[in-house]
N, C-alpha and C positions, 0 to 999 in steps of 0.2 A: 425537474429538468427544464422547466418554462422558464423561471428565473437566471440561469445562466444564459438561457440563449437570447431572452429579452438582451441582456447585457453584452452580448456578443452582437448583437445584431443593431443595438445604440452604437456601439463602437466603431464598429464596419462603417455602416451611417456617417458617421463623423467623417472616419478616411475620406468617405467617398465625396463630403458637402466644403471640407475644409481648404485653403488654400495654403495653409502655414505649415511649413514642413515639422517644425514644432511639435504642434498640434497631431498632424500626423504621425510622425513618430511613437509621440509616447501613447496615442490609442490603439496603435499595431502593438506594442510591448501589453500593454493591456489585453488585448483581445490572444496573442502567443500565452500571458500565464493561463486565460481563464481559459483556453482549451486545453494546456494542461491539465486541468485541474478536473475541466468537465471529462477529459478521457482517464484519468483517473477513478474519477465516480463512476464512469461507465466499466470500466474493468471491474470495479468492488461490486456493482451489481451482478455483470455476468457471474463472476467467479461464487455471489450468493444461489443464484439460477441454477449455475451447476451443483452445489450442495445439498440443492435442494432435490436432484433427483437421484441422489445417491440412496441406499436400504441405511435403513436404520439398524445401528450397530448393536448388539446385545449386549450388556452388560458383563461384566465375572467379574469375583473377586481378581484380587492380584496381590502377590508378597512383597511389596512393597519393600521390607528390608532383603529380599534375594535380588530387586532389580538394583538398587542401591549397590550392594557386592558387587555383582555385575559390573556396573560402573564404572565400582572404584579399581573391577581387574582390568577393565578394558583400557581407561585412561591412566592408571597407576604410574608408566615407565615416560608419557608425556608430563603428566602431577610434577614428576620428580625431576624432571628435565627443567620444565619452568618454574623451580624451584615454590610451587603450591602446594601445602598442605593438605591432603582430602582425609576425612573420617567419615568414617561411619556410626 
């Protein structure tokens, strides 16, 4: 996280030292993608945070060809609407 805000906080910097609206401009477009970008990263952590306090799930086998059928009876009468082919 130190490296984006190093770079967010060069940029601001900039805004704040420059007199060229130029110059200005394109480091606000700059410093708008990379908070994007760092509130992005920040969501993909929390949302790792929260997985992390979920139980751990047990195992079982599973029929793999009955979820399959399943499937193909749920979406069957869409399948054949959008004229796709589904097998089993």
């Amino acid at each position: 996280m130190r490296t984006p805000l190093a770079g967010l906080k060069a940029q601001a910097q900039l805004v704040l030292r420059t007199g060229s609206e130029e110059t200005r401009s394109k480091a606000l477009v700059t410093i708008d993608t990379a908070v994007t970008h760092a509130a992005h990263v920040v969501d993909q952590l929390l949302s790792l945070a929260r997985l992390d306090t979920l139980p751990v799930l047990a195992r079982s086998e599973v029929d793999l060809a009955s979820v399959v059928r399943d499937a193909i009876a749920l979406n069957g009468t869409a399948a054949q609407t959008g004229r796709i082919t589904v097998e089993a």
